[in-house]
C-alpha positions, 0 to 999 in steps of 0.5 A: 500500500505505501509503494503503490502511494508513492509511486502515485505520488511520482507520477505527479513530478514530471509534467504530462506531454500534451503535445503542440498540435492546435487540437490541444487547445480544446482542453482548454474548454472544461477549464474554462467551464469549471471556472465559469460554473464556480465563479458564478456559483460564488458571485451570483446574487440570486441563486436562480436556474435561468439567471445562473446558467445565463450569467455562466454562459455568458462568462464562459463565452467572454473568456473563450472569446478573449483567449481565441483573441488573445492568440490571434493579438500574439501570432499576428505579433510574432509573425510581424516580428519574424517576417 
């Protein structure tokens, strides 16, 4: 039992390899989702279905819009500066 904690214990001290493909950016995803859920859950004034689902989509949505804008800002940077 004590070997089989550790050696889970290691497998924790070497990051995982995703790999640089654009398909990984899709994790990105449940992250965002999880962040959207939990901040609404705790910033929500009224703990209503409708307002709270709209309110996480929302944020959701301005995130992900923010981050896709965010890449293309720094790709179009680094193209400009290498080009």
């Amino acid at each position: 039992m004590v070997a089989e904690t550790f050696f889970l214990l290691a497998s924790f001290t070497a990051p995982e390899s995703l790999g640089l493909n654009p398909l990984t950016l899709l994790l990105l995803l449940p992250l965002i989702a999880s962040i959207s859920i939990v901040y609404k859950a705790l910033k929500v004034s009224r703990m209503q279905y409708s307002v709270f689902i709209k309110e996480t989509v929302i944020l959701f949505f301005s995130i992900t819009i923010f981050i896709v804008v965010t890449a293309m800002v720094l790709f179009l940077l680094a193209w400009w500066l290498t080009a």
